[in-house]
C-alpha positions in Angstrom: 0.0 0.0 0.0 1.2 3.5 -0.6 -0.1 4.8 2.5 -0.4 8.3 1.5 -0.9 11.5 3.3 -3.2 14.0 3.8 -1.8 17.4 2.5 -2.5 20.8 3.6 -1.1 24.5 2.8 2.5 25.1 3.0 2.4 25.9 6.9 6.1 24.3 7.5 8.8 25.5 6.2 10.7 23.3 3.7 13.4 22.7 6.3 10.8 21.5 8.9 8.9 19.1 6.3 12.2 17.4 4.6 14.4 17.1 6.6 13.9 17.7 10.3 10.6 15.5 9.9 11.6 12.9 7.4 12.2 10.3 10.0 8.5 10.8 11.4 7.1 9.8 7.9 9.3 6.6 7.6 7.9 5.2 10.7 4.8 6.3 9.8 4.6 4.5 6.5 5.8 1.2 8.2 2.8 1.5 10.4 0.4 2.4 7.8 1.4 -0.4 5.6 1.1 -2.4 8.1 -2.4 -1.8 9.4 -3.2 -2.2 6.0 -1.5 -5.5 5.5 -2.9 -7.0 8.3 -6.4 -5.2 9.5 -8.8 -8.1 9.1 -6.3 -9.9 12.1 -5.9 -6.4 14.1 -9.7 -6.0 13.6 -10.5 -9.4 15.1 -7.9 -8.4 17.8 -9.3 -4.8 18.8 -5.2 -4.1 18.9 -1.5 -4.4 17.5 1.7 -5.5 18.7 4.3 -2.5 18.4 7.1 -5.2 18.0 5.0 -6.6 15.1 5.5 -3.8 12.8 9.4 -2.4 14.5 10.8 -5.3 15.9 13.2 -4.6 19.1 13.2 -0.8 18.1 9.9 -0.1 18.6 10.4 2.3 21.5 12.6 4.0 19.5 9.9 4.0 16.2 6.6 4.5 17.7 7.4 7.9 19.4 8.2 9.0 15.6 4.8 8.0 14.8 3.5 9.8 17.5 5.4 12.9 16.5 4.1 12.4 12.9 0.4 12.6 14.5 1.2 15.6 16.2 3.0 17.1 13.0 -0.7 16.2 11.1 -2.8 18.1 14.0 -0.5 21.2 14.0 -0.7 21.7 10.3 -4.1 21.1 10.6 -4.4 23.8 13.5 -1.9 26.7 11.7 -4.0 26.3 8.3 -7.5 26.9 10.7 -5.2 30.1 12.1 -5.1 28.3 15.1 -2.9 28.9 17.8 -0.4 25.8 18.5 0.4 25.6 22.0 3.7 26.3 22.6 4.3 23.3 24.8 3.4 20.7 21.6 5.7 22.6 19.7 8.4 22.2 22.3 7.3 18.4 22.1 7.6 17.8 18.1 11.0 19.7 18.6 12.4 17.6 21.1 12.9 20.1 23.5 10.2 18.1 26.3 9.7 14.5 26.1 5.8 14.7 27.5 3.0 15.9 25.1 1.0 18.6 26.9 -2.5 19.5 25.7 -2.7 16.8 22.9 -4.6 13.8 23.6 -4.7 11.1 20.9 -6.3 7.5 20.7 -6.9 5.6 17.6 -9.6 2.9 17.0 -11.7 0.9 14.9 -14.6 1.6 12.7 -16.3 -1.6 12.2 -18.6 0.0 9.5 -15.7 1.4 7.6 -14.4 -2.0 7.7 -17.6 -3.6 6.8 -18.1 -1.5 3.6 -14.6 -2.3 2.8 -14.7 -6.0 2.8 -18.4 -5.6 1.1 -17.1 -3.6 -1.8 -14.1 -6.3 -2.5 -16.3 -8.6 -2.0 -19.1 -8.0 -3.8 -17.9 -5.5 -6.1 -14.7 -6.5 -6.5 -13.4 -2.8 -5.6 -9.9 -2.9 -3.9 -7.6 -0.5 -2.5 -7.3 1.8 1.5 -8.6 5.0 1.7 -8.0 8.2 3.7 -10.4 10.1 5.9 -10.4 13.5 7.5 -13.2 14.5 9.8 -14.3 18.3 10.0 -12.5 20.2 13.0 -14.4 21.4 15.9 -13.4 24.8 17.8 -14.4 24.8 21.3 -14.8 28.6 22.6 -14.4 30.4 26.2 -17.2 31.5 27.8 -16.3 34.9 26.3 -16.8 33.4 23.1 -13.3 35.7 22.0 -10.6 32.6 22.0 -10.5 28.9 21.4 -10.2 27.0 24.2 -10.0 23.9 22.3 -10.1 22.0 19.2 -11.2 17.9 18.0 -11.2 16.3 15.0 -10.2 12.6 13.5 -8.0 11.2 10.4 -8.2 7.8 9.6 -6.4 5.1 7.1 -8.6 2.4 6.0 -11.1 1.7 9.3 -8.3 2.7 11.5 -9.2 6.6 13.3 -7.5 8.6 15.5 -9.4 10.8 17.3 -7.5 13.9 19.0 -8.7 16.8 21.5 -6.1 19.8 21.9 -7.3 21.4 25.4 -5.4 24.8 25.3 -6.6 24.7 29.1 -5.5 21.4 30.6 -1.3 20.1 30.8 -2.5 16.4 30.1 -1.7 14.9 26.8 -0.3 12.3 25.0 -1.2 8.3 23.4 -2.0 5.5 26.3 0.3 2.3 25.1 0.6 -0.7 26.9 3.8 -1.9 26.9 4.1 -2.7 23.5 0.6 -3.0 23.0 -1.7 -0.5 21.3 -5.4 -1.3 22.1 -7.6 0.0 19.4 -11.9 0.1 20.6 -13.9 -1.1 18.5 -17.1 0.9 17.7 -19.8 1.8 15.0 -21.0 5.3 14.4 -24.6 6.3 15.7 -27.1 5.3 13.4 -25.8 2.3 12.1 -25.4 0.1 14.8 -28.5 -2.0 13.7 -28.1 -1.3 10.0 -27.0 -3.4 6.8 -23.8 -2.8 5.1 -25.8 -2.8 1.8 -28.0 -0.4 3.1 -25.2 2.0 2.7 -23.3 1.0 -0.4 -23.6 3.2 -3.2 -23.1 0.7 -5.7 -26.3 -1.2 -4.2 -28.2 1.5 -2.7 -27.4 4.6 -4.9 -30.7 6.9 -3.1 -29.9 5.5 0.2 -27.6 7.4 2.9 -23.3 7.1 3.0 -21.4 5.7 5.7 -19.9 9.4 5.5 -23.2 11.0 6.6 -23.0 9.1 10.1 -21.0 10.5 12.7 -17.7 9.1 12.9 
C-alpha cells in the first residue's frame, strides 16, 4: 500500500517538512502499511503489537509515529489560524519528552471496515482509503478565543481521534507496553443497519457511511 498522506497549505517551512521530519514519515509508512497488510487480524484483535510492525526498536519507532500525528494536528491547526500551544511545539521539537494539551487515541470503525470488505467482495473494488473529519473549535465562555479543538484522520477503518485542550497540561497516546489497544465501535445510526443499506453501488438513493457521525 502507498499509504499516503493528507496534505495541507504550506504551513512548515521546507526545512521542517524534509528534513527535520523525514524520520516521522518513515515510521509512519511502516505503520500504515502495516495496518493495512494486516487489519482483518488487528480488527478481530481490537489491537497491535508495536514489536510486530518495528521489531526490538519499537520504542525508538513508535514515538516518531506519535510525533508524525502531532505534525498532522498542528498543520491542521496553523491552516485553521489556530494557535499551536507552545508546549506541543516544544514536544515535536524535542525540547520536552511529554505531550502537553494533545490527547490522541486511535480505533476501529467496524462499519468502515464492513463496507470495505463488502465492496471487495461483492464488487470487486480494492484499495485503502483516507479520511479527515471536519475540525471542531471549542470557545471560552467569552466566546473571543479557542479553548479547544477535536477532529479525526483515519487510514482504512483505523481513526484517530485527538482533542487539543489549550486549558488542561494532560496529553499524549495511552500504550501498553508494546501493546496498542484500538476500541472497536460503530458510528450512531448504524449500529443495527446493513452494510448494503449504505453501499452506493447497491443503494445509490440511500444514505453514505460518511453521513453518520464518525
Amino acid at each position: 500500500m502507498n499509504s499516503g498522506k493528507l496534505k495541507f497549505d504550506k504551513v512548515l517551512c521546507a526545512r521542517c517538512n524534509n528534513e527535520r521530519s523525514q524520520v516521522f514519515d518513515r515510521s509512519y509508512d511502516v505503520f500504515a502499511d502495516y495496518l493495512h497488510e494486516k487489519e482483518s487480524l488487528i480488527v478481530a484483535a481490537g489491537y497491535v503489537r508495536l514489536t510486530a510492525i518495528f521489531g526490538a526498536g519499537w520504542r525508538d519507532r513508535m514515538p516518531e509515529v506519535v510525533k508524525y500525528f502531532v505534525k498532522h494536528v498542528c498543520c491542521r491547526m496553523a491552516e485553521d489560524r489556530v494557535l499551536i500551544p507552545k508546549g506541543v511545539v516544544d514536544f515535536l521539537n524535542g525540547v520536552r519528552p511529554d505531550l502537553p494539551h494533545l490527547s490522541m487515541e486511535m480505533s476501529i470503525n467496524l462499519s468502515v471496515h464492513d463496507l470495505a470488505k463488502h465492496e471487495a467482495d461483492v464488487h470487486g473494488v480494492q484499495g485503502g482509503s483516507l479520511w479527515l473529519g471536519p475540525q471542531q473549535a471549542y470557545l471560552d465562555p467569552s466566546g473571543t478565543s479557542i479553548d479547544a479543538v477535536s477532529s479525526h484522520l483515519g487510514v482504512n477503518c483505523f481513526f484517530l481521534g485527538y482533542v487539543c485542550d489549550m486549558r488542561s497540561p494532560a496529553g499524549g497516546m495511552d500504550f501498553r507496553g508494546d501493546c496498542l489497544v484500538m476500541p472497536r465501535y460503530k458510528p450512531e445510526g448504524l449500529q443495527d443497519v446493513e452494510i448494503r443499506d449504505v453501499c452506493r453501488d447497491c443503494n445509490p438513493k440511500g444514505p453514505a457511511l460518511a453521513d453518520a457521525d464518525g
